[in-house]
C-alpha positions as CSV (number, residue, x, y, z in Angstrom):
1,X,152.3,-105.3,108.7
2,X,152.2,-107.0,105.1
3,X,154.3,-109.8,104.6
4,X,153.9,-109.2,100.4
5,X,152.2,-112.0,99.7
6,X,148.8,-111.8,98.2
7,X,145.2,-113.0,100.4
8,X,143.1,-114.3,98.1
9,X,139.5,-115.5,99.1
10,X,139.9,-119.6,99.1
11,X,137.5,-121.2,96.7
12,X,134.7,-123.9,98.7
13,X,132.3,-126.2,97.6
14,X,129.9,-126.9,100.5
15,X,130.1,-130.5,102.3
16,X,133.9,-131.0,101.2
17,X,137.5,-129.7,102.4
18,X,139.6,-128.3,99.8
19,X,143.3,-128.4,99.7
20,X,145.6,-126.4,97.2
21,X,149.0,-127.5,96.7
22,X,152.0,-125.5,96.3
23,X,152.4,-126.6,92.5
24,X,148.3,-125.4,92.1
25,X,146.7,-128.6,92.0
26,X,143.2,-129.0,93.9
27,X,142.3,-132.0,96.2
28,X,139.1,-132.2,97.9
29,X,138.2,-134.4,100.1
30,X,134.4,-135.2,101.7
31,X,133.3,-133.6,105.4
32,X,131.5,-137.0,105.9
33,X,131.3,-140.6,104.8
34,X,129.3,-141.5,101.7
35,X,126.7,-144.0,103.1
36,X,127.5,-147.2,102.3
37,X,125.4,-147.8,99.3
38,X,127.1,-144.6,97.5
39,X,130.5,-145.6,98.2
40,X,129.2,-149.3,96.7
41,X,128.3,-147.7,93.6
42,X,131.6,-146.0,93.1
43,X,131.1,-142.5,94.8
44,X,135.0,-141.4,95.3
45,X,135.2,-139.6,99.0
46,X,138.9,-138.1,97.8
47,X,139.2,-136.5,94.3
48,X,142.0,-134.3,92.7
49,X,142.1,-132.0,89.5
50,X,144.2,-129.2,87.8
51,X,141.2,-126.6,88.1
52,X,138.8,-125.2,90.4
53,X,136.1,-125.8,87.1
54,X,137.6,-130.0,87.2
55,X,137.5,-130.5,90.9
56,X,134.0,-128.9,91.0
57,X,132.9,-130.7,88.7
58,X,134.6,-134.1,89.6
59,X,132.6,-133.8,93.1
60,X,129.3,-132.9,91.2
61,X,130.0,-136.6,89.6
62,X,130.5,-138.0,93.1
63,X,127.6,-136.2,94.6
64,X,125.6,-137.7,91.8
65,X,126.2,-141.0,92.1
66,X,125.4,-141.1,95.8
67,X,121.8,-139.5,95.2
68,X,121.2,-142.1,92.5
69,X,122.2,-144.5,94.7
70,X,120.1,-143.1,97.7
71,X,117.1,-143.0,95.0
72,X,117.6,-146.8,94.1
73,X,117.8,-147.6,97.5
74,X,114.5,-145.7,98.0
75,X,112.6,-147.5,95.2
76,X,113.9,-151.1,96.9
77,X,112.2,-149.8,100.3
């Protein structure tokens, strides 16, 4: 039985939980932690946007800032 309403496939981004609201706006929050230095250099576990494109590329920022934390950290050792 179809209810009428449309399935469509529900966009991801490995390593973080997506949410869509009703209104269309994107949330996406991170599966795990940032370590500690990440999350020190301003890597942002919980982002939001008006696009898949934005919220995409709002975590690539994130994601970014933790591995250039996690290579400053590496040089220190």
């Amino acid at each position: 039985m179809n209810d009428g309403k449309a399935q469509w496939p529900s966009p991801t981004i490995p390593g973080w939980r997506l949410i869509i609201s009703t209104a269309g706006r994107f949330w996406a929050f991170r599966a795990t932690p940032f370590p500690a230095k990440a999350r020190q250099a301003g890597a942002e576990p919980d982002l939001d946007a008006d696009t898949f494109a934005e919220i995409q590329a709002a975590v690539e920022r994130q994601e970014e800032i933790a591995r250039r934390a996690a290579d400053a950290q590496g040089a220190e050792s």
